[in-house]
N, CA, C and O of each residue as an XYZ file, in Angstrom:
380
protein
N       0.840     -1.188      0.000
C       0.000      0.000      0.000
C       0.879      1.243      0.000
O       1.882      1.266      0.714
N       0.490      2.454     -0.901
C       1.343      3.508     -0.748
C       1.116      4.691      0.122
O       0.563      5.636     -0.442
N       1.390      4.827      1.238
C       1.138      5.950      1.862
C       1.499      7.617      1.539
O       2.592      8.183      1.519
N       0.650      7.943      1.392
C       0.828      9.370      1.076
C       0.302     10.544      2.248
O      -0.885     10.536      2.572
N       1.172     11.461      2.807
C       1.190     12.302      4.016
C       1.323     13.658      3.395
O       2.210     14.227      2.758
N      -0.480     14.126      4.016
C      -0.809     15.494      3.010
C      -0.169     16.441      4.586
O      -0.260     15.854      5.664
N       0.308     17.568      4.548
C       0.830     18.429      4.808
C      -0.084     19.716      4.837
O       0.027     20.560      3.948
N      -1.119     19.878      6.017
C      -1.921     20.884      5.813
C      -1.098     22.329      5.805
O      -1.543     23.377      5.337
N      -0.114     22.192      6.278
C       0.727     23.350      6.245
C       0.905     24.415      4.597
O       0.952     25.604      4.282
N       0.951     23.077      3.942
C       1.437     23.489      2.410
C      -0.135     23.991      1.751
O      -0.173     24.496      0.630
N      -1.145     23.832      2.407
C      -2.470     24.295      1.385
C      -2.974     25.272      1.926
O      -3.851     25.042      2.757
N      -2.553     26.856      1.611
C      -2.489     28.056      1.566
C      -3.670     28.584      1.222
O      -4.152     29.342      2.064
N      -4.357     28.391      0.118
C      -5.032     28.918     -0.474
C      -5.684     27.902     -1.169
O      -5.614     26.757     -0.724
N      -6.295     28.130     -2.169
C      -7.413     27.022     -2.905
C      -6.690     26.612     -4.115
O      -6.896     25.630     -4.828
N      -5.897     27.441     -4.211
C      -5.390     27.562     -5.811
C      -3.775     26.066     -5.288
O      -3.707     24.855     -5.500
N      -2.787     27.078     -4.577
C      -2.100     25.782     -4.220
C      -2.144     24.451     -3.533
O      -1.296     23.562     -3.601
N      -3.765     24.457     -2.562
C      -3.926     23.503     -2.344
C      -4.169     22.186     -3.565
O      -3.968     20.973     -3.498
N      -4.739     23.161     -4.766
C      -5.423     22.138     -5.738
C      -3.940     21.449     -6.130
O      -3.914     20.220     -6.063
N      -2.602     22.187     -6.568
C      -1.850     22.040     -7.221
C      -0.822     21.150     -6.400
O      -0.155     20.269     -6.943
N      -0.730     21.523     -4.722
C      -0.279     19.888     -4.065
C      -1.091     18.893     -4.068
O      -0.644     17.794     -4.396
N      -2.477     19.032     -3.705
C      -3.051     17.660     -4.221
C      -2.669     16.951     -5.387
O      -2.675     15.723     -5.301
N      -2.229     17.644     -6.809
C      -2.163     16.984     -7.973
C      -0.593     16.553     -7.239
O      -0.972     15.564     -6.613
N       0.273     16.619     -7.057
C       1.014     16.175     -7.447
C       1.368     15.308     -6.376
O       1.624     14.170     -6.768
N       1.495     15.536     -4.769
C       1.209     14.331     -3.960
C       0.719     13.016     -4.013
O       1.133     11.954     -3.548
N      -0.761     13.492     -5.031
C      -1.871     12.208     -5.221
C      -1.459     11.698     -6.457
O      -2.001     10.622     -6.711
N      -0.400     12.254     -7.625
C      -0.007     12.105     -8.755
C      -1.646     12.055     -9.725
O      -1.874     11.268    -10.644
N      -2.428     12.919     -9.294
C      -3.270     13.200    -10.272
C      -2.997     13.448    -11.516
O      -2.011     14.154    -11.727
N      -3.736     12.973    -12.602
C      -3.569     13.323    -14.147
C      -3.724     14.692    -14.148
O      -4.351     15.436    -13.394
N      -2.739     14.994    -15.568
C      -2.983     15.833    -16.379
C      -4.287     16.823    -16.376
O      -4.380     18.007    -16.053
N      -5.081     16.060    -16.771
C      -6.445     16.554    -17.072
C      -7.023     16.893    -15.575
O      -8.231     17.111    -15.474
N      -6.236     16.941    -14.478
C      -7.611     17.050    -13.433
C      -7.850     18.579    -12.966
O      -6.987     19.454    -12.897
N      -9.140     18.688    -12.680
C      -9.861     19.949    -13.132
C      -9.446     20.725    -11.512
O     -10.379     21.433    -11.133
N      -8.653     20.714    -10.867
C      -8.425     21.485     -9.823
C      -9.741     21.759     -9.097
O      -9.889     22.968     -9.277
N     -10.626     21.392     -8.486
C     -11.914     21.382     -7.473
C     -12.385     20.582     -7.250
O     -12.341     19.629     -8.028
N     -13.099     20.514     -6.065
C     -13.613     19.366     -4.962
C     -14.178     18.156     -6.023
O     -13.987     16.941     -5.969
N     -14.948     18.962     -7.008
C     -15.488     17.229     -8.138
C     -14.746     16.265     -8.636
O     -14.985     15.075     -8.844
N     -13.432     17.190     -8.872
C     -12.335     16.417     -9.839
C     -12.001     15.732     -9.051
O     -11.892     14.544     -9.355
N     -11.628     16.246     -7.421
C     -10.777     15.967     -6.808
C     -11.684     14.134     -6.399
O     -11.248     12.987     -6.301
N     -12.503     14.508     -6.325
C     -13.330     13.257     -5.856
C     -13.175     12.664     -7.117
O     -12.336     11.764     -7.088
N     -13.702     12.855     -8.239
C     -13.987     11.750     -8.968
C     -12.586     11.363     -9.158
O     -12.537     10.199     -8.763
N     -11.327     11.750     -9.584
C     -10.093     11.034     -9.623
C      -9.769      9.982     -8.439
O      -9.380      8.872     -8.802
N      -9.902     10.250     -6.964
C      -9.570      9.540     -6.305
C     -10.332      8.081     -6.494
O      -9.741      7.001     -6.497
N     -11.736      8.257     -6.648
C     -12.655      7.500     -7.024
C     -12.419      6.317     -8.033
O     -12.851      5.165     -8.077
N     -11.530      7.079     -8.862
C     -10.862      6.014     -9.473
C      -9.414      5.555     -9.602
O      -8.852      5.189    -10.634
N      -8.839      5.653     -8.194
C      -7.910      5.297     -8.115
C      -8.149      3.116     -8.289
O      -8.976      2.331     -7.825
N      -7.046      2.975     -9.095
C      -7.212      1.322     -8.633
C      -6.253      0.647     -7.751
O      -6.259     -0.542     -7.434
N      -5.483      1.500     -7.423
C      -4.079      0.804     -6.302
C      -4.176      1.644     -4.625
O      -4.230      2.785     -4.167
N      -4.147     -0.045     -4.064
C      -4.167      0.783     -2.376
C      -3.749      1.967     -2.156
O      -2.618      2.189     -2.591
N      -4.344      2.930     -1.554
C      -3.242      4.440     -1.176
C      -4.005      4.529      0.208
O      -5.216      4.404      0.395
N      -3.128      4.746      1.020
C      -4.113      5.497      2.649
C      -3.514      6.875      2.482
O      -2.409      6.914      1.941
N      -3.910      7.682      2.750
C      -3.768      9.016      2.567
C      -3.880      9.816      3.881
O      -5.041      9.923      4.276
N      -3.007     10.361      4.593
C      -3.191     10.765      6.029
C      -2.779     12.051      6.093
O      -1.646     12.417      5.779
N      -3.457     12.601      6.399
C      -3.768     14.364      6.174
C      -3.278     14.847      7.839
O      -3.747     14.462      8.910
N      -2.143     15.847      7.562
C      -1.957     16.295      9.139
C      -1.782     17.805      8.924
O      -1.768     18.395      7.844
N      -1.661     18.274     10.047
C      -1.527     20.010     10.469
C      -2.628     20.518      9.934
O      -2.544     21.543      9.257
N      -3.963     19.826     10.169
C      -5.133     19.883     10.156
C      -5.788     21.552     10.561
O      -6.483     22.212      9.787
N      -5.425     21.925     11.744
C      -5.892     23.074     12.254
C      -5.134     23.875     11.711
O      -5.895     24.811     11.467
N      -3.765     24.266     11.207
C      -3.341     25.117     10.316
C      -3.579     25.517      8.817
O      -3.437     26.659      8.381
N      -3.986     24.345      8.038
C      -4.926     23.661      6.658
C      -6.543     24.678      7.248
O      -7.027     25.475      6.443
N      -7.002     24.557      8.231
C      -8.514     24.906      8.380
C      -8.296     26.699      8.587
O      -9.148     27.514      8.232
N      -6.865     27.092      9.284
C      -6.538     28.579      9.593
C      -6.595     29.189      7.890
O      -7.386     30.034      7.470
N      -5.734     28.626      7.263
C      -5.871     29.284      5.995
C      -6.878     29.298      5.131
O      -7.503     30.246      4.656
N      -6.961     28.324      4.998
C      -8.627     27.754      3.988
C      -9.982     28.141      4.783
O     -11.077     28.167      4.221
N      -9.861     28.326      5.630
C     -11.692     27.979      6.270
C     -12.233     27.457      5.863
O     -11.668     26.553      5.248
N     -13.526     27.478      5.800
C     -14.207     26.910      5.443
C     -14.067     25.513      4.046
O     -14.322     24.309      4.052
N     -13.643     26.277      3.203
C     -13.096     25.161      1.876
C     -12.354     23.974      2.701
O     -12.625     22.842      2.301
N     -11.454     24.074      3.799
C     -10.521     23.005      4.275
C     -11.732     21.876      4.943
O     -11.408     20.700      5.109
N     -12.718     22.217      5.193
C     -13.574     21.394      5.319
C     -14.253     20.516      4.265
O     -14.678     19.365      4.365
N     -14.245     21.281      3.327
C     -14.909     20.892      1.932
C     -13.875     19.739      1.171
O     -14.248     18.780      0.495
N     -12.166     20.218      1.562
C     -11.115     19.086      1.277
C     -11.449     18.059      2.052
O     -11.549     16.952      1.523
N     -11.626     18.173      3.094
C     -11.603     17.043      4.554
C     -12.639     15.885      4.009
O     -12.376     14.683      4.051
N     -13.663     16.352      3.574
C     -15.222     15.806      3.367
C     -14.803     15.289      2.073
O     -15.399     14.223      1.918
N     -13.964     15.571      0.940
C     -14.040     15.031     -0.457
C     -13.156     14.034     -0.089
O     -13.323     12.978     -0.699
N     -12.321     14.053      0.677
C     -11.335     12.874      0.833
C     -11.721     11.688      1.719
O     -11.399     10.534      1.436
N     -12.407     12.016      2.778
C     -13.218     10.700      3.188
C     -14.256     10.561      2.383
O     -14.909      9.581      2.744
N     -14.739     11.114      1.409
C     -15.909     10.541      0.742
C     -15.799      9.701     -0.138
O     -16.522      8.816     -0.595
N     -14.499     10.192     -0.388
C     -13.786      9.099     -1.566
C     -13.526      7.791     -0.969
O     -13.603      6.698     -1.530
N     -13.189      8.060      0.311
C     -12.324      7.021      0.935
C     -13.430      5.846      1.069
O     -13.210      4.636      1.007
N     -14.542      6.428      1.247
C     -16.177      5.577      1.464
C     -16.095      5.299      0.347
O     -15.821      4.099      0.361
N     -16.165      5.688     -0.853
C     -16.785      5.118     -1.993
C     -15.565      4.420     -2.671
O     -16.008      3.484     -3.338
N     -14.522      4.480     -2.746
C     -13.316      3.315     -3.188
C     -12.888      2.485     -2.054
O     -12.894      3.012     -0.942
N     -12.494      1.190     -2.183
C     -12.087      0.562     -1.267
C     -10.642      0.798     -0.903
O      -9.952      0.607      0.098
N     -10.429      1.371     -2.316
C      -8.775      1.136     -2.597
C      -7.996      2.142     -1.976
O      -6.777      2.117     -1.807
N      -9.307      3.597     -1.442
C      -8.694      4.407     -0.614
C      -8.802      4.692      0.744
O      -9.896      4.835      1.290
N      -7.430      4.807      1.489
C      -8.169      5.262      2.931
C      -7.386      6.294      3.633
O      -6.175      6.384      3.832
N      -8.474      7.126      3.992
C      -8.388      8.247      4.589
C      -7.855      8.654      6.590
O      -8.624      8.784      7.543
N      -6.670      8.727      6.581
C      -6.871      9.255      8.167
C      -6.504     10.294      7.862
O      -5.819     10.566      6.876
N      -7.214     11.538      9.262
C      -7.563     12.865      9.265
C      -6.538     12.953     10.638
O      -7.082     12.568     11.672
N      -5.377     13.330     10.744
C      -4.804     13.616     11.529
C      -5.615     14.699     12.844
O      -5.984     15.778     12.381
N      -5.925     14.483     14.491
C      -6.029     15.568     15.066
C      -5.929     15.656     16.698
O      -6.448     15.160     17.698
N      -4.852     16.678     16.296
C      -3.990     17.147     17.380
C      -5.033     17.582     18.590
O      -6.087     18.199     18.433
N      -4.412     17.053     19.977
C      -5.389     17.324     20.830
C      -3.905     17.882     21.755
O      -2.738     17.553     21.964
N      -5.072     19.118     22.156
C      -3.728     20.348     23.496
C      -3.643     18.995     24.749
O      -4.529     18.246     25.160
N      -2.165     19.099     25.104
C      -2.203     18.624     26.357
C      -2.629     19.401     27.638
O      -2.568     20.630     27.601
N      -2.983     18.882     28.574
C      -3.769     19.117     29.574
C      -2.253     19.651     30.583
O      -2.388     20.025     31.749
C-alpha cells in the first residue's frame, strides 16, 4: 500500500492547495483542480493508497471553510473506493 502524508501546512489557499493535491496524489494531467475532480479522480484510483492528512488546524486557519470541503471530499472518496483510505490527523492540546 502507498502511503501518502498530506501536509496541511502546504495548502495556503485554494489555488495551491489544488496544485499539491495533484502532485502528492499524482493526479492526471487533465484534473480539473476542485472538490469534483478531486473526488472523482480519487474515485478512481485502482491501487491501495491510505492518505493521512496532518496540520489539520493550520490547513482549516488558511482555507476555512473550503478546508472542510477538502476534509469531506477525501473521506468521501475514501467511502466510496475501497482502494482508498483516509486518516484525518487531530492534534489534541495537552492538559
Amino acid at each position: 500500500m502507498n502511503i501518502i502524508v498530506l501536509d496541511g501546512r502546504k495548502m495556503t489557499d485554494r489555488d495551491a492547495t489544488h496544485l499539491y493535491l495533484q502532485k502528492k496524489l499524482d493526479l492526471p494531467d487533465y484534473y480539473g483542480k476542485n472538490l469534483d475532480a478531486l473526488y472523482d479522480c480519487l474515485c478512481e484510483m485502482g491501487k491501495p493508497v491510505q492518505i493521512i492528512v496532518s496540520y489539520v488546524q493550520e490547513m482549516q486557519d488558511n482555507l476555512r471553510r473550503y478546508a472542510d470541503g477538502v476534509l469531506n471530499t477525501l473521506e468521501a472518496a475514501g467511502e466510496k473506493n475501497p482502494n482508498v483510505s483516509v486518516i484525518i490527523e487531530e492534534l489534541v492540546d495537552e492538559l
